[in-house]
N, C-alpha and C positions, 0 to 999 in steps of 0.2 A: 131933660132927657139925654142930649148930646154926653154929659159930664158924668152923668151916671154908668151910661157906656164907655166909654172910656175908662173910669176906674173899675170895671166891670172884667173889663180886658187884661188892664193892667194887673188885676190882682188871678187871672187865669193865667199868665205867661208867667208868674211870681211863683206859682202851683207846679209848674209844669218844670219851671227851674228846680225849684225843690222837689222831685220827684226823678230827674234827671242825676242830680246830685247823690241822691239817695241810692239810686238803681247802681249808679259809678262807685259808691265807696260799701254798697254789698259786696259787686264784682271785686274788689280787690279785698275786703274781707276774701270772701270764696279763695281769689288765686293764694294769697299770704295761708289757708287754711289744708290745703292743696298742697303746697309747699312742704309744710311743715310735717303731715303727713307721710310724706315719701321718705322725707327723712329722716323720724324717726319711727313711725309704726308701722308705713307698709299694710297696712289692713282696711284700708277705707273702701270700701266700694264706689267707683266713679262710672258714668254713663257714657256709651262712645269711645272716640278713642282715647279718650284719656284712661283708661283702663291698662290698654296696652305699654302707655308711655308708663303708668304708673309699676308695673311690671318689670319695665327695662328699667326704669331708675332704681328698683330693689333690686334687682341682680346684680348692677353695676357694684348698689352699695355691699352685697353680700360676698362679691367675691374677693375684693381684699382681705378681708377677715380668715375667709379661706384658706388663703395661702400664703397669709400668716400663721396658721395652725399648722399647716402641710411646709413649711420653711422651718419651724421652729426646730433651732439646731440643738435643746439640751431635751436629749429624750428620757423616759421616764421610769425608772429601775422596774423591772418586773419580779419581784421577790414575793416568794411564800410568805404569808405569814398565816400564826397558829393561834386561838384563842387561849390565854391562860386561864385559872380561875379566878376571879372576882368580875364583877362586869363593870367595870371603870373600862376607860377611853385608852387608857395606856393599858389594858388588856391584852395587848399582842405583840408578838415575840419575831424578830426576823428567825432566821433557819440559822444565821451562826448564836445568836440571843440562846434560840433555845436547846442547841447543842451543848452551850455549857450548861444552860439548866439541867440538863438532862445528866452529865455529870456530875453537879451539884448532887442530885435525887439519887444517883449510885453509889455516890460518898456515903449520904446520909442511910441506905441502907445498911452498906457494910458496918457502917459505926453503930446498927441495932446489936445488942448485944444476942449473940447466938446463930446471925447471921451467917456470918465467913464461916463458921463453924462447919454449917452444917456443907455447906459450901465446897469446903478441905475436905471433909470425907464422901464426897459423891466424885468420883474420879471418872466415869465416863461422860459420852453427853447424853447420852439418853436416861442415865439418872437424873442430871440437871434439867431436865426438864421441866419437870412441876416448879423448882426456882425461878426458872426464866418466867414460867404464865405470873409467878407469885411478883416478880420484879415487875409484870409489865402491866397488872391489876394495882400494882405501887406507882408507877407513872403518870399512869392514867387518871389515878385520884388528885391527884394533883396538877390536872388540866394539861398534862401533854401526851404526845401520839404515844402507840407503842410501838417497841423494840420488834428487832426479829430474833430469835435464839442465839444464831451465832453473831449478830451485833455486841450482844448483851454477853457473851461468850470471852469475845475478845477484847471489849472493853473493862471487864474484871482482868482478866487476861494479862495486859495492859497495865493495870493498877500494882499488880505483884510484881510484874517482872522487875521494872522500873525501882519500886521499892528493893525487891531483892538485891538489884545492883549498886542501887545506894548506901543500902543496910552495908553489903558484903563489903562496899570501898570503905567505907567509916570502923570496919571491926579491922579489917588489914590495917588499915594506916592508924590502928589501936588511936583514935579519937569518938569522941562524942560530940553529937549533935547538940548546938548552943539554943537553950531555948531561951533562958533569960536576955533580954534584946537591950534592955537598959542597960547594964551593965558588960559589952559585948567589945571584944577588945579586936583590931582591926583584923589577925587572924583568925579568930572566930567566924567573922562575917566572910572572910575567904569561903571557909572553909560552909556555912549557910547558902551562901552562891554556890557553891558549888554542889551540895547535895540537891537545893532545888531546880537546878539545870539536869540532873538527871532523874529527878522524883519531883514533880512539882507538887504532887499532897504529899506531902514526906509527913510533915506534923500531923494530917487529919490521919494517916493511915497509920503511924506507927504504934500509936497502942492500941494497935486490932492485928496487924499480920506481923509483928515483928515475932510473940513467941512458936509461930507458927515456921518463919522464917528460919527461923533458928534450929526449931526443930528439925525441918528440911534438910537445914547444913551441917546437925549431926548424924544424921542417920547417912547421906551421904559421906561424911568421912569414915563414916562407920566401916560401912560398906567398901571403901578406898581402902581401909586400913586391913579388911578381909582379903581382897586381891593382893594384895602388895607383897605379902612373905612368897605366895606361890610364883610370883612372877619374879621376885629376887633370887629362889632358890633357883628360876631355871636359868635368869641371868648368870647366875654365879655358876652352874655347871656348865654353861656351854663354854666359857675361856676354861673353866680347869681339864675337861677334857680337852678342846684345842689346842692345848701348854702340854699335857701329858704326854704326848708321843715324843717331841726333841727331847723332855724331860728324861724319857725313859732309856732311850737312846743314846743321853751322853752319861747316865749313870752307871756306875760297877755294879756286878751281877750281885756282888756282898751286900751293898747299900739297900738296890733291889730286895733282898731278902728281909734285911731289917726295917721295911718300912712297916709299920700298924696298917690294921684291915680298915678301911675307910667304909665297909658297909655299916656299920655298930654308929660312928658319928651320923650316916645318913638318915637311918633310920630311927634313931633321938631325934637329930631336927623334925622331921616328919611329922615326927608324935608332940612333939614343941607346937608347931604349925597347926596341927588339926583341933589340939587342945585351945589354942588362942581364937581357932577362926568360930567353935563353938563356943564359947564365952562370948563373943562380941557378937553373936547371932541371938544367945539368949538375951545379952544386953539391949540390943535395939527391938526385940518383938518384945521385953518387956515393958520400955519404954513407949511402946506402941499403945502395948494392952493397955498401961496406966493413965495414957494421953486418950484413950479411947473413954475408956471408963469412966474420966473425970468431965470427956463430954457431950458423955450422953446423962450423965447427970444433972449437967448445968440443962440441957437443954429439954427434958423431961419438965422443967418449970419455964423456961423463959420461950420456950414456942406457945405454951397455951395464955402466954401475956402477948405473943406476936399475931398470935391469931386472935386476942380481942382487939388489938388493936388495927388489925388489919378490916374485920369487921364496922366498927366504926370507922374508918376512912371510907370504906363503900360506902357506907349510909349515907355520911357526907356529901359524898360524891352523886349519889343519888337525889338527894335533895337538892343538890343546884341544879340537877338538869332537870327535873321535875319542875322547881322554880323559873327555870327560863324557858318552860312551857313547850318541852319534849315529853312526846308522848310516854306513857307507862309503858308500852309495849315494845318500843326502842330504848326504855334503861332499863328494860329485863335482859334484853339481848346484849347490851353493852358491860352493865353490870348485875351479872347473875346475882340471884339469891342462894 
């Protein structure tokens, strides 16, 4: 009996170690779990005060981060951007991006054939108006903002002037513009810099407004060459009168007598004068009529090709927004039918 008890004991105090043991390497499982918690999830629910501790140890860890974000010295460009068409990733344009798009797309109008045309003969701005909606129902199709009138005004605007002053430097300094680039000899390319320093589309624009140009700067000469005798004749009268009186003054009364009557030459110039200023008035209004005539003929065909083709672009343009799941009643308002 004695022995039985004894091992009896011995194997309860063996139970009690292993239990003790057991209860010690939970507790430090628990603290190691604890631990690991605060620093990285922050989300554990604890009992007591450890709640609070667990609390202050996430703020501690939250606010470095903090103020690392609120330190961060490279700050972060705030820039427009605009959606083009296609839905690709590289869909979007900064604002200088699509600035030149946007020029690009007024290039490419003016080079429609019948375009500038019609363009050159609407001379106020309230004619040009239905152009401008027509350019910005053009931009649009093609996934960017639109224009406002006088943007679109002065950006053609813009495109001649520039041209005209290139065009006019290249005809004075009796040269032509090198387009063969292969074969381009070091003056040439001088002279390449230098027209696209003051025309940077010289090539896309010049076979659309050069004979337009041209025509410009004869009817202007025209016109200069109509002024010019009346303002010579008065030039030239006023020294012969101013000269006349010493003239007359140191002559002998006999000489006096025999000079010729100077009314008969004035009045031939005159009629010299009136006859040339009507010739070169019938010359430029018929050059007018014939330049008129030939384009309203071209364009009697090539707007009802512009207007199918402008048709189709809205369609277009209607089916992607349709396809990117805008409403039918916001592409009616955007793009009419």
């Amino acid at each position: 009996m004695p022995t039985v008890t004894t091992e009896a004991v011995n194997g309860a105090e063996q139970v009690q170690v292993q239990k003790i043991q057991e209860e010690t390497d939970e507790e430090e499982e628990v603290e190691e779990t604890d631990t690991t918690v605060i620093e990285v999830d922050n989300s554990v629910e604890v009992d007591g005060d450890q709640t609070e501790e667990v609390r202050e140890s996430s703020r501690e860890v939250e606010t470095p981060s903090t103020s690392i974000v609120a330190d961060d010295p490279a700050p972060r460009q705030n820039m427009k951007r605009r959606r083009v068409d296609g839905g690709t990733d590289s869909g979007w344009l900064s604002r200088e991006e699509e600035g030149r798009a946007t020029t690009e797309l007024l290039l490419d109008w003016i080079a429609v054939p019948g375009s500038y045309s019609r363009w050159w003969l609407l001379k106020s701005d309230e004619e040009k108006e239905p152009l401008c909606d027509e350019i910005t129902v053009f931009l649009r199709s093609h996934g960017l903002r639109s224009m406002e009138s006088v943007d679109i005004r002065l950006q053609l605007t813009t495109f001649v002037t520039t041209f005209q002053a290139a065009h006019t430097w290249l005809r004075q300094a009796r040269l032509e513009y090198p387009l063969n680039d292969a074969n381009m000899m070091l003056e040439q390319d001088g002279i390449k810099s230098h027209i696209l320093q003051m025309c940077p589309h010289y090539e896309r624009l010049v076979s659309v407004l050069a004979p337009y140009v041209n025509y410009d700067d004869s009817a202007a000469r025209a016109a200069q060459r109509s002024d010019t005798p009346a303002t010579a004749a008065a030039k030239t009268a006023a020294p012969s009168n101013s000269d006349s009186a010493p003239l007359i003054q140191s002559r002998d009364t006999s000489v006096a007598t025999n000079t010729p009557p100077k009314p008969a030459k004035s009045s031939k110039r005159q009629s010299t004068e009136s006859n040339t200023d009507d010739s070169i008035d019938d010359e430029t209004k018929a050059q007018k009529r014939h330049l008129f005539e030939l384009e309203c003929a071209r364009l009697q065909s090539e707007i009802e090709t512009r207007n199918i083709q402008l048709v189709l672009e809205k369609t277009l343009a209607r089916k992607k927004l349709l396809d990117a799941g805008i409403s039918l009643e916001e592409v009616d308002r955007i793009f009419p039918l």
